[in-house]
N, C-alpha and C positions, 0 to 999 in steps of 0.2 A: 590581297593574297597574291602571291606571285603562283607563276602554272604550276611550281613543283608543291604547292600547297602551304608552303612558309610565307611570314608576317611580312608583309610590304612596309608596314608604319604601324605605331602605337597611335589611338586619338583617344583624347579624355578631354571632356565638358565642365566646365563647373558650373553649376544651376543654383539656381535660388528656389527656395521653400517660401512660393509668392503668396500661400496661404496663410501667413502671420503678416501678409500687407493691408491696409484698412484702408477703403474708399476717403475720399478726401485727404488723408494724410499725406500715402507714398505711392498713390496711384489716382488719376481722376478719369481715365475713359478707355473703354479696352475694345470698341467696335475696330474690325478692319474690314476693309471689304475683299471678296475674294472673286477670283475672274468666272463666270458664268461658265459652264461645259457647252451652253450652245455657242457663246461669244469662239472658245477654241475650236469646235468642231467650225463654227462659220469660217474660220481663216484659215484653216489646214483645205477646206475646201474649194478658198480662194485662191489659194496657194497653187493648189494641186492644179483649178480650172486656168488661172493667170501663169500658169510657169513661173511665181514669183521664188523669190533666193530667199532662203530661210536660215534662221543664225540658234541656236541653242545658247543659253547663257544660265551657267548656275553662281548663286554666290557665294565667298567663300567665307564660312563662318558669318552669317549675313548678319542676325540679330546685333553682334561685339562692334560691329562695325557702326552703329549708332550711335551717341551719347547718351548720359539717362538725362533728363531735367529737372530732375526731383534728387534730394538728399536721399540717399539710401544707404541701408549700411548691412553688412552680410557676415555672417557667424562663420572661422574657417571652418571648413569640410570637415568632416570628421577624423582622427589622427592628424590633423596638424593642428600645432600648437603655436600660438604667436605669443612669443612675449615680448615688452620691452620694459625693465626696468624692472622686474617681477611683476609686473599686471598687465592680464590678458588686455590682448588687442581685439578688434571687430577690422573689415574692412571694410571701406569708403570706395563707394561704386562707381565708375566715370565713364563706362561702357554698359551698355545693356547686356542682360542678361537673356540667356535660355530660363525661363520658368519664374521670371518677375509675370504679374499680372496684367501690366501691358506694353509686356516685348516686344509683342507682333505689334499694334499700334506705333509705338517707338522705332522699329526699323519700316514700317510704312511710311510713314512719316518723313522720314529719313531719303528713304529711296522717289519719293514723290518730288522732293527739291531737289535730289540730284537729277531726275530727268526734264522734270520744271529747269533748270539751269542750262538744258542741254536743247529747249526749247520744243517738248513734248509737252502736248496738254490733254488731258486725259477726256476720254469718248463720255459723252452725256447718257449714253444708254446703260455703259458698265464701266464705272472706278480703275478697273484693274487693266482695260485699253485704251493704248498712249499711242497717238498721232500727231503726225510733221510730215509736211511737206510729201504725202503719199506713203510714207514708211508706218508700218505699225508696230507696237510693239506689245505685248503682251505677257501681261504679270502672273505668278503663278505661288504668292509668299516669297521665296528665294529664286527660284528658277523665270527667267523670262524669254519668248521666243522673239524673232523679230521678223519681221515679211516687208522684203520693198521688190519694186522692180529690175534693181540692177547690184549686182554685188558688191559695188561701192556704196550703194543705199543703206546694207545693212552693215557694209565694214565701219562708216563712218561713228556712227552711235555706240558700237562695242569701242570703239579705240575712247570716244568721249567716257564713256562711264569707266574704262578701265584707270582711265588718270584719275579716277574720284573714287571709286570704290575697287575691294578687292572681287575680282570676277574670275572665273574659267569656263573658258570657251569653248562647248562642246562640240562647234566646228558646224557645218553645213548640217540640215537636215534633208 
């Protein structure tokens, strides 16, 4: 919403109805892990005691930004009509979906080799904290913070992931 209370942007989702998906067919594993509240509070408080530089990072449209690996096929939305040749079409999935049964898994997945590629390997104590070379970075589903020592610590890793995935910056914290 803009100040004078008028529409900045229109956004619309398409979702999948992941409850007509069947274990072993078009889905086999739906765990993801998620970052601990004491793991964030630990490093906000690192943060705060180290004076380190801190970076906000949201995703855009995170889950689309995955492939699926499974054949899957999706009824259009209600009011649209596919045809081709007089008989209904379905579509053929090639991006994950919001509301497949395991999204989240599929964009974890996803985001764990792009940071694996960028040479973060994730903390033994919690899944969801990724360290290199003193920088940390901290996963949150879509949103990740990052904490290093020098502000080049934490520019370098947002400019890496921004060449691979789509990201916005929420700028220093």
């Amino acid at each position: 919403m803009h100040a004078d209370g008028s529409l900045a942007k229109y956004k619309a989702r398409l979702c999948c109805h992941g409850g007509q998906q069947q274990w072993g067919v078009n889905f086999y594993e739906t765990y993801t892990p998620v970052v601990s509240w004491a793991a964030v509070k630990a490093m906000v408080i690192m943060s705060k005691l180290h004076n380190l530089h801190t970076r906000s990072i949201d995703f855009i449209l995170a889950y689309p930004q995955a492939e699926v690996k499974l054949v899957i096929y999706l009824c259009p939305p209600a009011g649209i009509i596919l045809n081709i040749n007089g008989e209904d079409v379905v579509l053929k999935l090639r991006k994950n979906l919001y509301g497949l049964k395991d999204a989240e898994r599929t964009w974890w997945e996803h985001l764990s080799e792009g940071l694996e590629k960028i040479g973060f390997k994730p903390c033994n104590a919690d899944q969801c904290v990724w360290i290199k070379d003193g920088i940390v970075v901290v996963v949150y589903v879509d949103n990740y913070l990052i904490f290093g020592n020098e502000e080049k610590d934490v520019e370098k890793p947002v400019q890496d992931l921004k060449s691979r995935l789509d990201i916005t910056d929420e700028g220093k914290q």
